[in-house]
C-alpha positions as CSV (number, residue, x, y, z in Angstrom):
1,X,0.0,0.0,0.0
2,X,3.2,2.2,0.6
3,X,4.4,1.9,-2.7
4,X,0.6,3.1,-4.6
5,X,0.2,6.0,-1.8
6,X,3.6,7.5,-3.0
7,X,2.6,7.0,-6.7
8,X,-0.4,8.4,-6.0
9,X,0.8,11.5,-4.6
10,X,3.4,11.7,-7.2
11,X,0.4,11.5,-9.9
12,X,-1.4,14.2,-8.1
13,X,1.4,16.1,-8.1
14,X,1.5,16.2,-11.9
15,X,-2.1,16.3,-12.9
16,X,-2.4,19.1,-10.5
17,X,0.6,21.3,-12.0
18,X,2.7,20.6,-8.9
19,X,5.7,18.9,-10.8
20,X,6.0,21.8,-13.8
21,X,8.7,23.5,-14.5
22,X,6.5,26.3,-16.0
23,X,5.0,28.5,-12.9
24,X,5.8,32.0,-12.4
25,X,9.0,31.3,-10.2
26,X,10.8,29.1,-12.8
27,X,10.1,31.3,-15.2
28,X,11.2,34.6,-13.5
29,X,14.6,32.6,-12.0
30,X,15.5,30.3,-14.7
31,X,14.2,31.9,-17.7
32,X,14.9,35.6,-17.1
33,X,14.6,36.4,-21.1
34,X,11.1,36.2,-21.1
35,X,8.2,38.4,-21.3
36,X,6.2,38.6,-17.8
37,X,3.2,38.8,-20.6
38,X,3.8,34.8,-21.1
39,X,3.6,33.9,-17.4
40,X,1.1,31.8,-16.5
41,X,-0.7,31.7,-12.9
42,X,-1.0,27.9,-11.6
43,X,-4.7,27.5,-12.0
44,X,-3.9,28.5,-15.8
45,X,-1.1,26.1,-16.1
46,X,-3.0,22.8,-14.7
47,X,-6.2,24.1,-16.8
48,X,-3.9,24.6,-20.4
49,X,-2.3,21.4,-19.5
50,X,-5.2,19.5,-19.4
51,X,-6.4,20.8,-22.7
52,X,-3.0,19.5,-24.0
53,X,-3.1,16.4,-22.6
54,X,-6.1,15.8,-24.2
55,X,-5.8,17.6,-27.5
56,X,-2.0,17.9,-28.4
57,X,0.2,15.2,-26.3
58,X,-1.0,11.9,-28.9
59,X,1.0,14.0,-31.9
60,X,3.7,15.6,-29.6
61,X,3.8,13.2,-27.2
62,X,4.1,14.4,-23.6
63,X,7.4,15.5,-23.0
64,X,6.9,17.9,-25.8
65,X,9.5,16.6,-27.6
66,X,7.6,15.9,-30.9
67,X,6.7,12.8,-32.7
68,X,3.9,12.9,-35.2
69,X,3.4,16.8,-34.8
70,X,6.6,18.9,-34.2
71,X,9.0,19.0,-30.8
72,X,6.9,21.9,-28.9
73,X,9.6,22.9,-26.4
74,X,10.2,26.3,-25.5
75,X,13.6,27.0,-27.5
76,X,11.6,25.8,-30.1
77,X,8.5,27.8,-29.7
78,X,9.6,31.4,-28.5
79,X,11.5,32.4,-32.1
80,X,8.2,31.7,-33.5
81,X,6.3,34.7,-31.7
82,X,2.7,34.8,-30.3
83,X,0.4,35.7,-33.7
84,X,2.0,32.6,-35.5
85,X,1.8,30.5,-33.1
86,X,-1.9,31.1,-32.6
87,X,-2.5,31.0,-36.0
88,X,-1.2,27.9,-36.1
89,X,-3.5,26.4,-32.7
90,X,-6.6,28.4,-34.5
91,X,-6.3,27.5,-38.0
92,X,-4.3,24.1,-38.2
93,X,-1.2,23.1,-40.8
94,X,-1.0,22.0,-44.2
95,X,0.9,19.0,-42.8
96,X,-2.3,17.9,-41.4
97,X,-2.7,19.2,-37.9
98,X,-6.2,20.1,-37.0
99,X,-7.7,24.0,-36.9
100,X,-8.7,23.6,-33.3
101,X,-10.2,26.9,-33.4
102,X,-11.7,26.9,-36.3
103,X,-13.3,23.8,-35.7
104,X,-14.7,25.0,-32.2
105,X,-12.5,22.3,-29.9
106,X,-10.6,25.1,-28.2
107,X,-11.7,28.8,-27.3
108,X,-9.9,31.7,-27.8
109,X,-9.2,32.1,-24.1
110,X,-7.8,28.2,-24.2
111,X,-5.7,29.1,-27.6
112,X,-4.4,32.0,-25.6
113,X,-3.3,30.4,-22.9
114,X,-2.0,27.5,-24.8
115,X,0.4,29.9,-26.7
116,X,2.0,30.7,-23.1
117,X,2.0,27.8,-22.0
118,X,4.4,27.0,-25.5
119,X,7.0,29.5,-23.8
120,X,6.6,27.4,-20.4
121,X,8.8,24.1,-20.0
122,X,7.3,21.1,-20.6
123,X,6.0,19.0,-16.9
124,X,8.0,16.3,-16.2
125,X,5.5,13.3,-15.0
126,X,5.9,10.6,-12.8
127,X,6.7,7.4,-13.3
128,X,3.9,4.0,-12.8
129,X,5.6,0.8,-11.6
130,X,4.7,-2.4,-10.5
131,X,3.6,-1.9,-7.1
132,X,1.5,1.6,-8.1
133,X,-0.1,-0.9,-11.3
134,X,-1.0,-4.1,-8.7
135,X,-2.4,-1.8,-6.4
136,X,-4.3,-0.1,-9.3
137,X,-5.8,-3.5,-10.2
138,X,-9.6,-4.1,-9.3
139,X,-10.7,-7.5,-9.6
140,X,-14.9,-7.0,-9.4
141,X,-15.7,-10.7,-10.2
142,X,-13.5,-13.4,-10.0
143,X,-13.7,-15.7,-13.3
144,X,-15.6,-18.3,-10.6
145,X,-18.4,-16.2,-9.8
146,X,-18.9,-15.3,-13.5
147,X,-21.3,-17.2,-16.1
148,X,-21.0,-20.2,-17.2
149,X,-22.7,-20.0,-20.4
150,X,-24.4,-16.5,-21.5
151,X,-27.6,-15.3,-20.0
152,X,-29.1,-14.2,-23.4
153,X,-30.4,-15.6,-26.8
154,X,-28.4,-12.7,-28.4
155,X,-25.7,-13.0,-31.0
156,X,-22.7,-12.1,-28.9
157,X,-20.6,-12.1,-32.3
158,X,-22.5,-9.6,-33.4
159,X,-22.5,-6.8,-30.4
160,X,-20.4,-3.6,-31.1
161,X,-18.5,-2.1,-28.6
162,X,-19.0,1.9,-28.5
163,X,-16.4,4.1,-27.4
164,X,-18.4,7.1,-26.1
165,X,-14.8,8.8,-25.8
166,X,-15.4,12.2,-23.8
167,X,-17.8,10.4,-21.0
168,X,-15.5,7.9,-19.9
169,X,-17.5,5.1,-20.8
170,X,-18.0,2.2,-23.0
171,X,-21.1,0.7,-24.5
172,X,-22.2,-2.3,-25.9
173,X,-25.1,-2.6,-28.8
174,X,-26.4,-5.6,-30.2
175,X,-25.7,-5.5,-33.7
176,X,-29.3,-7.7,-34.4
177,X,-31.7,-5.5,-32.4
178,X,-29.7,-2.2,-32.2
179,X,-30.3,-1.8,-28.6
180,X,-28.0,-0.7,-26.5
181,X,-28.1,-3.2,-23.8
182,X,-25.2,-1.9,-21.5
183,X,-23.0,1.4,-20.6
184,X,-19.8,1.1,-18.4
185,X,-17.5,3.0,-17.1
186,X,-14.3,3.1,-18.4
187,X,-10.7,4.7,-18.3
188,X,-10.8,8.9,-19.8
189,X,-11.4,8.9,-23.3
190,X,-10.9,5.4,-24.4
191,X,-9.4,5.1,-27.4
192,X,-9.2,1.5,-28.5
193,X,-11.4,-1.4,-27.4
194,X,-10.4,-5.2,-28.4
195,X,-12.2,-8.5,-27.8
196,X,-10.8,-12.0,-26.7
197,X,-10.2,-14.7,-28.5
198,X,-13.1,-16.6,-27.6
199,X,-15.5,-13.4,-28.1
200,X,-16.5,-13.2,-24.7
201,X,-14.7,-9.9,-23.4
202,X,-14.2,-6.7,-24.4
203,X,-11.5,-4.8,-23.4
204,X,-10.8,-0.8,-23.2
205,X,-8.0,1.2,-22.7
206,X,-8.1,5.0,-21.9
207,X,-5.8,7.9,-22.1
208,X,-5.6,7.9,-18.7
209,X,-3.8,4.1,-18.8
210,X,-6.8,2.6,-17.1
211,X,-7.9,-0.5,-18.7
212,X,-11.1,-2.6,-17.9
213,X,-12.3,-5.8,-19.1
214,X,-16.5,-6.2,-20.0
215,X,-18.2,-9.9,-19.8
216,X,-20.3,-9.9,-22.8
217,X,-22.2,-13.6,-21.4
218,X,-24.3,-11.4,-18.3
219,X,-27.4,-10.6,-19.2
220,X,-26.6,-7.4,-18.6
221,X,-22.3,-6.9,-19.7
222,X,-20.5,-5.0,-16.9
223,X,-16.7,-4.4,-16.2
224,X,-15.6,-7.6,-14.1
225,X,-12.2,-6.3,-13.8
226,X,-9.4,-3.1,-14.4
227,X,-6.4,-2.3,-13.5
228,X,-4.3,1.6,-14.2
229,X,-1.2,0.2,-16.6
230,X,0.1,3.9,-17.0
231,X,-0.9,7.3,-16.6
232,X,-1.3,7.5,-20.3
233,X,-1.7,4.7,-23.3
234,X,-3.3,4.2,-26.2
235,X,-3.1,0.3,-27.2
236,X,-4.5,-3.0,-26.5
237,X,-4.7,-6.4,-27.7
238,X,-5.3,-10.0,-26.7
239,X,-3.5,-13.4,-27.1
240,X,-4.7,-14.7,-29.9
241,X,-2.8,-17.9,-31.0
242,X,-4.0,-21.0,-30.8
243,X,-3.5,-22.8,-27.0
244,X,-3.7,-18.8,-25.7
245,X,-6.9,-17.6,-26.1
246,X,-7.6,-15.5,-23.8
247,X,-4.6,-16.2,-21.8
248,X,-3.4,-12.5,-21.8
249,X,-3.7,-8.7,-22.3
250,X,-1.2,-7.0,-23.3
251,X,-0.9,-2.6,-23.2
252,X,1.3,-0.3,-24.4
253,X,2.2,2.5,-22.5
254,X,2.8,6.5,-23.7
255,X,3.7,7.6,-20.7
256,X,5.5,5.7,-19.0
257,X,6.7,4.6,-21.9
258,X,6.7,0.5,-21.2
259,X,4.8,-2.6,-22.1
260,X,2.4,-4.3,-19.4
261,X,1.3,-7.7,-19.9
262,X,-2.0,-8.8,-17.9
263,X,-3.6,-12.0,-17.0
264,X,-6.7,-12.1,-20.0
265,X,-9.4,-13.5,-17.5
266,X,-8.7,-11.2,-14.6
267,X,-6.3,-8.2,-15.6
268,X,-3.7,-9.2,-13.1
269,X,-0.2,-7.8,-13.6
270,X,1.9,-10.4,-14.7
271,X,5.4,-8.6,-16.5
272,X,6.5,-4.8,-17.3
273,X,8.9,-4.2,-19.8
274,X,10.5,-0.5,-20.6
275,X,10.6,0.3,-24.1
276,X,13.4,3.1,-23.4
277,X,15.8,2.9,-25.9
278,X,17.8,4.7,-28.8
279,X,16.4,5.8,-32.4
280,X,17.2,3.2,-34.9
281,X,18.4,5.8,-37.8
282,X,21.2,7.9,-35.7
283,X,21.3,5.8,-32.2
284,X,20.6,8.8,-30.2
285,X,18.9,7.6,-26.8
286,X,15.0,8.7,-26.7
287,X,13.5,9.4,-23.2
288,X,9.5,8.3,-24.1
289,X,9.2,5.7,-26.8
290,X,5.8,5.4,-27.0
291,X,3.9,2.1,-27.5
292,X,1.8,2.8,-30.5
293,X,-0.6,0.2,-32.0
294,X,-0.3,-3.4,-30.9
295,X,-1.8,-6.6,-33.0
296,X,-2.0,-9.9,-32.2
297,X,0.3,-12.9,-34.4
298,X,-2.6,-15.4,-35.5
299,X,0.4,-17.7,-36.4
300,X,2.8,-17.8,-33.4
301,X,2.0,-16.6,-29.6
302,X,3.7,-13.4,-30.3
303,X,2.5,-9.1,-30.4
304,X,3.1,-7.0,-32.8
305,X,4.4,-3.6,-30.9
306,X,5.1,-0.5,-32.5
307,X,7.8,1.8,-31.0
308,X,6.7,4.9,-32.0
309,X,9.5,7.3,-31.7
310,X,12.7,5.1,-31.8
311,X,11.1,3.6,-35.1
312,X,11.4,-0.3,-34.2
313,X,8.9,-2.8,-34.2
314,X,8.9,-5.8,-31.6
315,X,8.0,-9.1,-32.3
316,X,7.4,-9.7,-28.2
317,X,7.0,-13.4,-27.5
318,X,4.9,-14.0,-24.6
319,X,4.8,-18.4,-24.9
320,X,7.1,-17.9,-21.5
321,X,5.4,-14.8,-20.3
322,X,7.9,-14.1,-17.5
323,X,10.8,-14.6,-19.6
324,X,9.5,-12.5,-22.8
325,X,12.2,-12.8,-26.2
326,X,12.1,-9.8,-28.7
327,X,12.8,-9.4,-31.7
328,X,13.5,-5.6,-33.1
329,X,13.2,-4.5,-36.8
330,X,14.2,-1.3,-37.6
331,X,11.7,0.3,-39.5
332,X,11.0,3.9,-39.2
333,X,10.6,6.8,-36.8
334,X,7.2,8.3,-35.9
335,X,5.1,4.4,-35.9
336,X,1.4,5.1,-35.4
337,X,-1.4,2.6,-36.5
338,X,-1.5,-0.1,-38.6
339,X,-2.5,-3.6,-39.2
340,X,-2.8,-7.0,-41.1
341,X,-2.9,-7.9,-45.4
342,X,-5.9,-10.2,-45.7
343,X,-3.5,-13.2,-44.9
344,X,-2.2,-12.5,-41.8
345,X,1.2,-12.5,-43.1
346,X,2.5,-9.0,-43.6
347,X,2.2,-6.4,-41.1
348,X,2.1,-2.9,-42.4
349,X,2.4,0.7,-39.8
350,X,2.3,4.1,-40.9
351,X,5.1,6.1,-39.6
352,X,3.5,9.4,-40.5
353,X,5.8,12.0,-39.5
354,X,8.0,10.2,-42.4
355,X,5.0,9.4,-44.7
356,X,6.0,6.1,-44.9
357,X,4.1,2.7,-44.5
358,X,6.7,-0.3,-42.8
359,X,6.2,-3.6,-43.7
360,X,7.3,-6.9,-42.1
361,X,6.9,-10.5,-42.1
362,X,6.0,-12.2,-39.2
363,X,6.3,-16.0,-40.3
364,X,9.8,-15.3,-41.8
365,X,10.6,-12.9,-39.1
366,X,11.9,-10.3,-41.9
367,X,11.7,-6.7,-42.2
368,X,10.2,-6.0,-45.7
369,X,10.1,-2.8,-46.9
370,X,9.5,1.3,-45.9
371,X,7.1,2.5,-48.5
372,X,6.7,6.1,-49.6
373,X,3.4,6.8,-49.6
374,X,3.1,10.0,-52.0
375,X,1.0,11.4,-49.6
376,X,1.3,13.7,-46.3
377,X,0.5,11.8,-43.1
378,X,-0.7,8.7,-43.3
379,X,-3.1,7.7,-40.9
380,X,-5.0,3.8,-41.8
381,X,-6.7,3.2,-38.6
382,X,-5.7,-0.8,-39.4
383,X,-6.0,-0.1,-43.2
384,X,-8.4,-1.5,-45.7
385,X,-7.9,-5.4,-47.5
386,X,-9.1,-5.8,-50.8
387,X,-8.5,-7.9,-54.4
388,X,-8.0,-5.5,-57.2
389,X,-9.0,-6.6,-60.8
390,X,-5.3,-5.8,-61.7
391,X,-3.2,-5.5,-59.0
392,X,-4.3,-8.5,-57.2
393,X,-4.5,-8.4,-52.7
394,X,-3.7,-5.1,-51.5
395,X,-3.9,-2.7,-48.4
396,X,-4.4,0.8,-48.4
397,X,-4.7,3.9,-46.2
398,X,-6.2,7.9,-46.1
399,X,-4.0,10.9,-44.8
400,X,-4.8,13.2,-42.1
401,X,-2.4,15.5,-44.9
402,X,-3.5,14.9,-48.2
403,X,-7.1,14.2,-50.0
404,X,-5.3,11.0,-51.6
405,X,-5.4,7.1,-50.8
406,X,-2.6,5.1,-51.1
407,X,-2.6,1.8,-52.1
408,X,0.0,-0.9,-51.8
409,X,0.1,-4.5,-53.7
410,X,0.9,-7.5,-50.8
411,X,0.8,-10.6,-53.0
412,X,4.7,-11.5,-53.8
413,X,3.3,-15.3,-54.4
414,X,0.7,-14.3,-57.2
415,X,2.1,-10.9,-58.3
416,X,5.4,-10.3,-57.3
417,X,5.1,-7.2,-59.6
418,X,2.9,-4.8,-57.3
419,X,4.2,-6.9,-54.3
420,X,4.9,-4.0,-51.1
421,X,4.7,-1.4,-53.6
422,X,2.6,1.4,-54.1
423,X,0.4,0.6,-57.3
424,X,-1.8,3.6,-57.4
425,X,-3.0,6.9,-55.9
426,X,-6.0,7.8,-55.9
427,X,-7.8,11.3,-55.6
428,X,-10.2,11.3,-52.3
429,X,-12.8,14.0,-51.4
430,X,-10.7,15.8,-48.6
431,X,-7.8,15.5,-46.2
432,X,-8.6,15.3,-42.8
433,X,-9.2,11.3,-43.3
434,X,-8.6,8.7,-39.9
435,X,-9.8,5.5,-40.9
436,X,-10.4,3.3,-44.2
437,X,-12.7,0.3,-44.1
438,X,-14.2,-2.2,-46.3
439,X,-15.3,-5.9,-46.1
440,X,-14.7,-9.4,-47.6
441,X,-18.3,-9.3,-48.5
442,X,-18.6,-5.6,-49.9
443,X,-17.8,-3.6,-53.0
444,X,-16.9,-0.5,-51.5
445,X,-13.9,1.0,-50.0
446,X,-15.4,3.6,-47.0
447,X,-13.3,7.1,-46.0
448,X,-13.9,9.1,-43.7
449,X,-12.9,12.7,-43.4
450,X,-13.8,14.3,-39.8
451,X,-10.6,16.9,-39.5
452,X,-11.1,18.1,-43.1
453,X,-10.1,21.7,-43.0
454,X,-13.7,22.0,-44.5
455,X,-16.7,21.7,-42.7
456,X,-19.3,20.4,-44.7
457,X,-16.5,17.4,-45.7
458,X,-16.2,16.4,-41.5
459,X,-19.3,14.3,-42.0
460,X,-19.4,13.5,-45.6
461,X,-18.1,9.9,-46.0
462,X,-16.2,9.3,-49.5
463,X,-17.0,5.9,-51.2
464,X,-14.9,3.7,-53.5
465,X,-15.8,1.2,-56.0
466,X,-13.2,-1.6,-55.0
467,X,-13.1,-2.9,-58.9
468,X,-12.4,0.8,-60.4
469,X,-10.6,2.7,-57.7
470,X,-7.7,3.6,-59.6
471,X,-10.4,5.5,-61.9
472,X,-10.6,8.2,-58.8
473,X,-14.5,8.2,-59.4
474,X,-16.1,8.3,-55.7
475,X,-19.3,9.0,-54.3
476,X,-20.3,10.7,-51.5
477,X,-22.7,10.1,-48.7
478,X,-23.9,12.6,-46.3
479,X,-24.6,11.4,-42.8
480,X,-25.2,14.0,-40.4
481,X,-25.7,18.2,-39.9
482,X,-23.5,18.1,-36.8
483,X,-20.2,16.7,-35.3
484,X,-18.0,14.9,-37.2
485,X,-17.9,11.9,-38.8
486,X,-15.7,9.2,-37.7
487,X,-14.6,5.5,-37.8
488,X,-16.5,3.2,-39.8
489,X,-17.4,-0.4,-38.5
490,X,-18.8,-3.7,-40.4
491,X,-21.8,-5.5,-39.0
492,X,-20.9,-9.7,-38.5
493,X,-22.6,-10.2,-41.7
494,X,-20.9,-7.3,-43.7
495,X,-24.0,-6.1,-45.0
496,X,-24.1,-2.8,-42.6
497,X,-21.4,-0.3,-42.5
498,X,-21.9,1.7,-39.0
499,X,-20.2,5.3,-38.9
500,X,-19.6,7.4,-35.6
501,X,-21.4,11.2,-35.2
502,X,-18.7,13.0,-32.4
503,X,-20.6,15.6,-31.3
504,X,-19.9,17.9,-28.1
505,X,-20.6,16.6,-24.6
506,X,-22.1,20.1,-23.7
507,X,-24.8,19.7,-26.7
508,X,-26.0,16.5,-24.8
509,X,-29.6,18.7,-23.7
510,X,-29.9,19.6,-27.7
511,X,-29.8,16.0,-28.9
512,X,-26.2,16.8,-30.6
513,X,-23.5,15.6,-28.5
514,X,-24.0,12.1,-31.0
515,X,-25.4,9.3,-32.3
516,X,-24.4,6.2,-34.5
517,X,-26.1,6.4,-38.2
518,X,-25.8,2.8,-39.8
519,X,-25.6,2.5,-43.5
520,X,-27.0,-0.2,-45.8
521,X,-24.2,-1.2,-47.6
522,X,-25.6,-2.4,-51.4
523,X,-27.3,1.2,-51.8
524,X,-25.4,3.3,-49.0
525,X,-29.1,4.5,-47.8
526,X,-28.9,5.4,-43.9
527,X,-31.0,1.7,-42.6
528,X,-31.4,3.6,-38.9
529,X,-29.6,5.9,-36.3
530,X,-29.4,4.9,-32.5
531,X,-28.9,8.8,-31.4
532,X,-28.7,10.0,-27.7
533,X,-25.3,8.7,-27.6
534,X,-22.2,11.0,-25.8
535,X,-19.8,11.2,-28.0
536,X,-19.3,8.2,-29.8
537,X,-16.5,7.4,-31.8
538,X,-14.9,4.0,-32.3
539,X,-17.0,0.9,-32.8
540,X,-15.6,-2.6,-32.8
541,X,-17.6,-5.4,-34.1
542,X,-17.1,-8.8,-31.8
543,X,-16.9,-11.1,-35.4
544,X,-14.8,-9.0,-37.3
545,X,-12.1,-7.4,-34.5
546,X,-11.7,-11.2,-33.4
547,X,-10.7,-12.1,-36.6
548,X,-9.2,-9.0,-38.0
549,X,-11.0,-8.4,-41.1
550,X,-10.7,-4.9,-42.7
C-alpha cells in the first residue's frame, strides 16, 4: 500500500501542476529572457495542461519533444512569436494538424493560454511501476463467480463495442436489435477497445492508462475487472494464437513509456517491460518511446508492438510470459497505427511524420520494406484489405495530410510485380481522413474525413468502388448536420457499414452531442440511427475485430 500511496501523490502532483517546471518562479529565476506577458498563474497552467493532454500530447507526445506533430519545447517555440503561433493552434497546418479553433474544440481564451503555456517548459511526469499498477488492479468478479454459459439468446458475435470517448465510458449494442443493452464506465477517453479470442470480453483502454475488461455472457455486460497500466496509453490487444486464447492482455504504454502484460481473464499484472531505448536511424537515446498500436500474431504466440519514436517494431514473445524474447526490426521513426494484409502475413504501420508505411513479415521474421506513400501523413486506422481486378491483394490507407489514398500491392506469391509497392494513388474528397474500411463481403472502400479543413467534408463519407478505384470516381454520402464523422465499422454479416457522429458533450440537452447512423451497404441508404449517444466514436464489431477483417 506504501508503494501506490507514493505513486499516487506523485500523480497528483502532476495532474495538478505541482511537478512543472512552467510556474511563475521558474520562469522569473531560470528563464529571465522572457516576457512577464507569457507567465502563467498555476490554475492557468493545470487548466492549459489539461487541454494539451487531451488535445496535443498523442502528436507531440508528452514531453513535448515531438513525434507525429513537431518537438513543442520552448527554444523551439519562442523564435516563433505569439500571432504565428496562434495561427497555427486556430487554424491548423497544411501538414495535417487540425484548426482547433476553427473547428470549435478550443476557445480563444484556451488558444491564448496555450500559446503561453508554448514558452513554459514542458512538466515532467511521474513514473507507474509495479507496485502503483498491482495496487491499481480491481478485480470486481472473480472468473468463478462469473457465467458459465451467456444469460441471453443474443448474438454475442455480433454486439459492437462503443467508445463514447469524452464520457469515460464504453457501450455495448447488439448488432441484431440495435439496442443498447449496456454502458460502463471506463478509463478517460478510451481510445481503443479489443475483444478476446473466444469473443466473450471486451477490453478498453483510456488515455488515462486505465484498462477494464467487459463480460459480454451477463445478461446485462459489466466491467468484471481493471487495472491503471500507465498514466497515459493508447493500445490493447489480446492473445490470440492457438492454445492462448484469452490467456493474456497486453498494453502499451505512452507515458510511462513501457509494455504491461496482464492476466486475460482477470487483468492481473503479470510482467512490465521499458521500451526506453535509442532511435534506430542515428542511435541517439530517446527518453518516451511510445507504445503505439499493438496486433495480435494469429500464427505464433507473439504481439506486434510498434515503437513509435525510436522507429522499431517488436515481435514480443509472450509463450514464457515471465521470460518475454524480442525481436527488433528497424523500420522507421514516428510508428502510429497499422494492421494486417488479408493473410495475416504482412504487417504494415504508418510512420506518418516520415510518410511512410513499414512492412514486415511475421512467419519469416523479416523486415520487408518502408514505402513512400506519396502522400502527407498517413493515418490507416488498421487499413483497408481488398483484391484488385489488376493489382491483385492489396492494403491501403487515407491521410490526415493529403485528399489521396494510397494503395499498396501485398501478394509476392501471385504478383510479385505490385508486391509491397505502391500501385496507385487515388484522388479522395478531402484531407482530414482517420480511418479506411471495407469488407470481404462488400464492393466498397469507405473514407472518412472528420478533420477536413472544410466543414461540410467532416461528416461527408467518401465511397470507392473496389473494382475501379484507380479511376478516382467516388461517391459521396452525407450522414449528419452536426459533429463529425468518424470511424466506420462492419456488422458480423458485412451487410451494414456503421459510422460514428462525435458531437460535443455540452450539446448532450440539444440531442447533438452524437449518435451512431448505420448504413446499408448495397445502396449506402442510412438503414437507422441509434442517437442520444455521448460522443461516440470508435465501434468494434465482436466477429470481425476477433478475426481481424478490414
Amino acid at each position: 500500500m506504501r508503494g501506490f500511496l507514493i505513486a499516487l501523490m506523485l500523480v497528483v502532483a502532476f495532474m495538478a501542476g505541482g511537478m512543472t517546471c512552467g510556474t511563475t518562479q521558474a520562469i522569473a529565476g531560470d528563464h529571465p529572457e522572457k516576457d512577464p506577458a507569457h507567465v502563467l498563474t498555476p490554475e492557468e497552467f493545470e487548466a492549459t495542461r489539461q487541454v494539451y493532454f487531451d488535445r496535443c500530447a498523442g502528436c507531440h507526445g508528452v514531453l513535448r519533444k515531438g513525434a507525429t506533430g513537431p518537438n513543442l519545447t520552448p527554444e523551439k517555440m519562442i523564435p516563433k512569436g505569439n500571432k504565428k503561433l496562434r495561427d497555427m493552434l486556430w487554424y491548423g497546418t497544411a501538414k495535417g494538424m487540425p484548426g482547433w479553433g476553427k473547428m470549435g474544440v478550443m476557445t480563444a481564451e484556451e488558444t491564448d493560454l496555450m500559446v503561453k503555456y508554448m514558452y513554459n517548459e514542458p512538466p515532467v511526469p511521474p513514473q507507474w511501476d509495479m507496485t502503483a499498477i498491482k495496487d491499481s488492479w480491481k478485480l470486481i468478479i472473480p472468473p468463478k463467480k462469473r457465467p458459465s454459459k451467456p444469460e441471453h439468446n443474443r448474438d454475442v458475435d455480433n454486439f459492437f463495442g462503443v467508445v463514447l470517448r469524452d464520457a469515460g465510458q464504453v457501450c455495448i449494442i447488439d448488432g441484431d436489435t440495435k439496442e443498447v443493452i449496456s454502458t460502463v464506465d471506463s478509463g478517460y477517453a478510451v481510445h481503443i477497445l479489443r475483444m478476446s479470442a473466444s469473443g466473450r470480453y471486451c477490453y478498453s483502454i483510456g488515455r488515462d492508462g486505465k484498462a477494464t475488461m467487459i463480460d459480454m455472457w451477463m445478461k446485462k455486460p459489466e466491467t468484471v475487472a481493471e487495472v491503471r497500466c500507465s498514466l497515459d496509453a493508447r493500445s490493447i490487444d489480446v492473445s490470440k494464437f492457438k492454445g492462448y486464447e484469452d490467456k493474456y492482455a497486453v498494453v502499451g504504454g505512452y507515458w510511462p513509456p513501457q509494455i504491461i502484460v496482464l492476466d486475460g481473464n482477470t487483468l492481473e499484472p503479470i510482467k512490465l517491460v521499458s521500451t526506453l531505448s535509442y532511435t534506430y536511424d542515428t542511435e541517439e537515446f530517446h527518453p518516451e518511446p511510445r507504445v503505439a498500436s499493438i496486433v495480435a500474431s494469429h500464427t505464433a504466440p507473439e504481439w506486434v508492438l510498434n515503437i513509435k519514436e525510436t522507429g522499431q517494431i517488436w515481435l514480443y514473445d509472450y509463450s514464457d510470459v515471465s521470460n518475454p524474447s524480442i525481436k527488433m526490426f528497424e523500420a522507421e521513426r514516428f510508428l502510429h497505427d497499422g494492421g494486417w494484409d488479408a493473410s495475416k502475413r504482412y504487417f504494415l504501420v504508418a510512420a506518418n511524420a516520415r510518410n511512410k508505411i513499414s512492412i514486415i513479415d511475421v512467419v519469416d521474421r523479416k523486415f520487408i520494406a518502408n514505402v513512400d506513400t506519396k502522400g502527407t501523413k498517413p493515418h490507416p486506422g488498421r487499413g483497408a484489405n481488398w483484391v484488385d481486378p489488376e493489382f491483385g491483394p492489396v492494403w491501403a490507407t487515407g491521410h490526415i495530410g493529403d485528399d489521396v489514398i494510397s494503395i499498396i500491392g501485398t501478394d509476392p506469391e501471385g504478383h510479385p510485380e505490385n508486391a509491397f509497392k505502391m500501385v496507385a494513388k487515388v484522388q479522395a474528397l478531402s484531407s482530414g481522413n482517420l480511418f479506411i474500411k471495407t469488407h470481404p463481403k462488400s464492393k466498397w472502400v469507405w473514407v472518412d474525413h472528420p478533420v477536413s479543413k472544410k466543414e461540410k467534408n467532416r461528416t461527408t463519407l467518401g465511397v470507392f468502388d473496389k473494382a475501379n478505384i484507380k479511376a478516382g470516381i467516388f461517391k459521396t454520402v452525407k450522414v449528419a448536420d452536426y459533429g463529425k464523422a468518424v470511424h466506420m465499422e462492419y456488422n458480423k454479416a458485412g451487410d451494414e457499414i456503421w459510422v460514428s457522429i462525435w458531437g460535443n458533450l455540452g450539446d448532450a440537452d440539444k440531442g447533438k452531442a452524437g449518435e451512431i447512423v448505420v448504413i446499408d451497404d448495397a445502396t449506402m441508404k442510412i438503414k437507422t440511427r441509434i442517437p442520444n449517444l455521448l460522443t461516440p466514436t470508435g465501434k468494434f464489431n465482436v466477429y470481425n475485430t476477433v478475426r481481424d477483417l478490414y
